[in-house]
VOPAGU-2260 file (C-alpha; in pm, 1 decimal, decimal comma):
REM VOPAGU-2260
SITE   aa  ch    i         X         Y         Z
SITE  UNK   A    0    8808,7    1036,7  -12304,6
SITE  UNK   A    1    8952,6    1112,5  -12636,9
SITE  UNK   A    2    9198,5    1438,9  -12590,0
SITE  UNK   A    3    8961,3    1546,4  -12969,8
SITE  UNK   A    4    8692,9    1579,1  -12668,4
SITE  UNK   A    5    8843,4    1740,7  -12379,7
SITE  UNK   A    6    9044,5    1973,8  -12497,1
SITE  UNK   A    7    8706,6    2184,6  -12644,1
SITE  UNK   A    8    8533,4    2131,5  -12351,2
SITE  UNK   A    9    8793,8    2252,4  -12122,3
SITE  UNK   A   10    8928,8    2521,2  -12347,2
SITE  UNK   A   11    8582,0    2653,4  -12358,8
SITE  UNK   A   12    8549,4    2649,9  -11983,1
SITE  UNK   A   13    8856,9    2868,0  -12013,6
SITE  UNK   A   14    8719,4    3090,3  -12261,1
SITE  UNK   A   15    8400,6    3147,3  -12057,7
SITE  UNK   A   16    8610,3    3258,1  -11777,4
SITE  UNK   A   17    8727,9    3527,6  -11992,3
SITE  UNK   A   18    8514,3    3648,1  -12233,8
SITE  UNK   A   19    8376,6    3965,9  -12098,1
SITE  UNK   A   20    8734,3    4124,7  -12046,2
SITE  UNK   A   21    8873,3    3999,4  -12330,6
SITE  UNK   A   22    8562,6    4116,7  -12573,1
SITE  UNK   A   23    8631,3    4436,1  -12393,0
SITE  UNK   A   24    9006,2    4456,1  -12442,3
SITE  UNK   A   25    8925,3    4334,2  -12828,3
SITE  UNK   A   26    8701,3    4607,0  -12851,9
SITE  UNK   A   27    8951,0    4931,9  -12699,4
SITE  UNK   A   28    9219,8    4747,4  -12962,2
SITE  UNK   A   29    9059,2    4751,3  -13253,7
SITE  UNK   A   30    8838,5    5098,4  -13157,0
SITE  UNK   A   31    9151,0    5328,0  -13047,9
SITE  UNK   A   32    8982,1    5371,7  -12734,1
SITE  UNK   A   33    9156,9    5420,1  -12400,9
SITE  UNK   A   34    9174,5    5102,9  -12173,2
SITE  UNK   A   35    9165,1    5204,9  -11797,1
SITE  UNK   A   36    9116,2    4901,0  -11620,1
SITE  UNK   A   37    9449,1    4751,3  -11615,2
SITE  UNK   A   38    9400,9    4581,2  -11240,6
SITE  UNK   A   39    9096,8    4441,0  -11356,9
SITE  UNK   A   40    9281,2    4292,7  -11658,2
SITE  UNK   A   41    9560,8    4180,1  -11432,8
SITE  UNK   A   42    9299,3    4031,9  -11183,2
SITE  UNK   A   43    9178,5    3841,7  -11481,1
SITE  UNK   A   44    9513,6    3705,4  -11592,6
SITE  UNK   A   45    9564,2    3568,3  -11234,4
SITE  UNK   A   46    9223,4    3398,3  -11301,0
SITE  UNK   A   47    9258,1    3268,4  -11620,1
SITE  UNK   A   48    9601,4    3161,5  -11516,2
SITE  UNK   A   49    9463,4    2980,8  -11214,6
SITE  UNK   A   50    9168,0    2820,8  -11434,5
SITE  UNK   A   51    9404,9    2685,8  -11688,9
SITE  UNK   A   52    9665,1    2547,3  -11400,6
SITE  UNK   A   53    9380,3    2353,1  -11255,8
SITE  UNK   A   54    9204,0    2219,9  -11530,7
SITE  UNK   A   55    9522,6    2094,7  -11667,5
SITE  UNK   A   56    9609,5    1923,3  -11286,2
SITE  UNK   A   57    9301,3    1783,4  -11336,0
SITE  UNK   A   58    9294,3    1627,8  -11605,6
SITE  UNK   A   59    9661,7    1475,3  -11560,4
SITE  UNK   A   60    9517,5    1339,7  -11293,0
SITE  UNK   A   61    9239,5    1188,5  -11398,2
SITE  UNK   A   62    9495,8    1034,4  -11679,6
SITE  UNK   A   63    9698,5     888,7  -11437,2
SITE  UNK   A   64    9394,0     736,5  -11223,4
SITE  UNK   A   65    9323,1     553,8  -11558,1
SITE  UNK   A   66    9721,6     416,7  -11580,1
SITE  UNK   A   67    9744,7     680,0  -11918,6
SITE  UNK   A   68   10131,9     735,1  -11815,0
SITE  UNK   A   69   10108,0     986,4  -12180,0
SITE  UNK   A   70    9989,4    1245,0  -12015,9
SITE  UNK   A   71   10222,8    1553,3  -12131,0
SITE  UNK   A   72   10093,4    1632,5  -12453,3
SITE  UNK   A   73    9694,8    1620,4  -12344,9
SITE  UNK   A   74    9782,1    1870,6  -12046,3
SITE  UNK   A   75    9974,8    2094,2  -12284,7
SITE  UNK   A   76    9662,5    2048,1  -12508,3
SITE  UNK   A   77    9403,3    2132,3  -12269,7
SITE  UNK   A   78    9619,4    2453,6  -12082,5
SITE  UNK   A   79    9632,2    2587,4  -12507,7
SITE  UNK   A   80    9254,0    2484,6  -12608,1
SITE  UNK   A   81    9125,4    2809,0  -12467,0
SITE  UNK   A   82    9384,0    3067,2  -12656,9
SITE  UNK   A   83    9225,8    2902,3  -12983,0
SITE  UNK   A   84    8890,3    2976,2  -12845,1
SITE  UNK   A   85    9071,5    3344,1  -12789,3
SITE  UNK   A   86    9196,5    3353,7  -13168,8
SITE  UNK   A   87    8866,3    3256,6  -13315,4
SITE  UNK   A   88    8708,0    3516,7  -13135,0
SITE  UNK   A   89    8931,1    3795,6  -13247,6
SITE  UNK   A   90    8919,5    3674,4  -13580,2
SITE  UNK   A   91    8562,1    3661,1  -13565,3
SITE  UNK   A   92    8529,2    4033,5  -13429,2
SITE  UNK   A   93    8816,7    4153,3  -13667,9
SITE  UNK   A   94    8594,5    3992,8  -13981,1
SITE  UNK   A   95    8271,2    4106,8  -13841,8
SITE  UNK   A   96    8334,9    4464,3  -13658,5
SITE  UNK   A   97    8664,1    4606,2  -13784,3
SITE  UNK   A   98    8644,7    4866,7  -14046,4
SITE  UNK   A   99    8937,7    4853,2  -14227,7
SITE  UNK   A  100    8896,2    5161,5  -14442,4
């Protein structure tokens, strides 16, 4: 498949594993609120970190099963995919729930 393909599907995969926390974490940023749950934030960064390892083992190796010896930039592609996802979002919030005033 074309790496234009992939990489969105597998960086949302990425993003999906995340989204609560990180909406969360978004939200005591931009609020001033206190964030307490820092071992449930770290918990999540071993996850996410764990989700992006293997969908980027993955899809080297379904590269290489298909001879694709170019491999390096598509796995660097699909382990960054889902911090775009990430940036989007907090754009997205910023834009839609942040009073700057």
């Amino acid at each position: 498949m074309s790496i234009v393909i992939i990489a969105p599907i597998l960086g949302f995969i990425q993003y999906a594993g995340m989204y609560a926390e990180f909406n969360y974490l978004i939200d005591s940023i931009f609020r001033s609120h206190m964030y307490a749950m820092f071992g449930f934030l770290l918990l999540n960064f071993l996850l996410q970190a764990i989700i992006i390892s293997l969908l980027s083992i993955l899809q080297t190796y379904m590269q290489l099963c298909y001879q694709n010896y170019e491999w390096w930039w598509r796995s660097f592609a699909v382990g960054s995919s889902g911090s775009i996802f990430m940036a989007v979002h907090a754009l997205f919030y910023l834009l839609s729930q942040g009073a700057i005033s």
